[in-house]
C-alpha angles and dihedrals in degrees: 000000000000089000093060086046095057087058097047089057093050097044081059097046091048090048086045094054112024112118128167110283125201107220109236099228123216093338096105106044090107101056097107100199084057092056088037078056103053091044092062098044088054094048077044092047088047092037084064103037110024111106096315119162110209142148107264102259085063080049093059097044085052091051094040098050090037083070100049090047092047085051088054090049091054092054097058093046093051081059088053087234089127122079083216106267128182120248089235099051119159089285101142121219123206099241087197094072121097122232089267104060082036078054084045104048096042081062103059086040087054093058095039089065094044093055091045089055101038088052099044123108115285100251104190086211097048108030098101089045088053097043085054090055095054095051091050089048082051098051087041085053095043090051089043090042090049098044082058101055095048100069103220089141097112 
C-alpha cells in the first residue's frame, strides 16, 4: 500500500514539473558518470530478468522495477548521453546466484547509478531528463529493496 502511494506521489511530481525539454544532441557523450550510470542500469536490468528461476511474486517485483529502470534508461537517451547501446549489452550474469543475491546485487547496481547521476556534472540542457532518471532509479530501488525484504525466495 505505501509503495503505490509512493507512485502515485511521483507520478504526480513527474505530471507537476514536466516541460518541454530540447535534447541536447551529441553535447554530453562524453560525460562519463552518465555512461557509469547507464552501465549499471543495463547489469541491473540482466541481474532481474536473466535466467532467473522464482516463485512468481519475485517475478512481479523483477517486471515492476525493469520498467522503472527502462524508464530510466529512456530519460538519459533522450539527453543523447548514451552511444546507443543496446539493454541487453555483453554485461554477464552469474547464473549460479539465487534471486535473492540477483535481488541483492540490482540493488547495489541501482545506488550506484543514483549516485553517478546525482553527482554528475550539472548539464542546463540535461538536468530535468536526468532528474527524471533519478526518480525512476529510486522507484526501481524502492520496489527491489522492498522485494528483499519480503522473503518470498522460497
Amino acid at each position: 500500500m505505501a509503495l503505490n502511494m509512493r507512485f502515485a506521489i511521483l507520478a504526480a511530481t513527474l505530471m507537476v514539473t514536466a516541460v518541454p525539454v530540447v535534447q541536447a544532441q551529441g553535447a554530453l557523450g562524453a560525460h562519463p558518470a552518465y555512461q557509469h550510470a547507464l552501465s549499471d542500469l543495463r547489469a541491473a536490468r540482466r541481474y532481474l530478468n536473466e535466467g532467473m528461476s522464482a516463485p512468481e511474486p519475485v517475478k512481479r517485483d523483477a517486471d515492476a522495477a525493469t520498467k522503472h529502470i527502462d524508464a530510466a534508461v529512456s530519460e538519459i537517451k533522450q539527453a543523447s548521453i548514451d552511444e546507443d547501446k543496446s539493454l541487453h549489452d555483453s554485461y554477464k550474469v552469474d547464473p549460479g546466484l539465487s534471486p535473492r543475491e540477483r535481488f541483492h546485487k540490482a540493488n547495489e547496481l541501482l545506488l550506484s547509478a543514483h549516485k553517478d547521476l546525482e553527482n554528475a556534472e550539472e548539464l542546463p540542457q540535461a538536468k530535468q531528463l536526468r532528474n527524471h532518471a533519478i526518480a525512476e532509479i529510486d522507484y526501481a530501488h524502492t520496489i527491489v529493496d522492498n522485494a528483499e525484504k519480503a522473503g518470498h525466495w522460497q
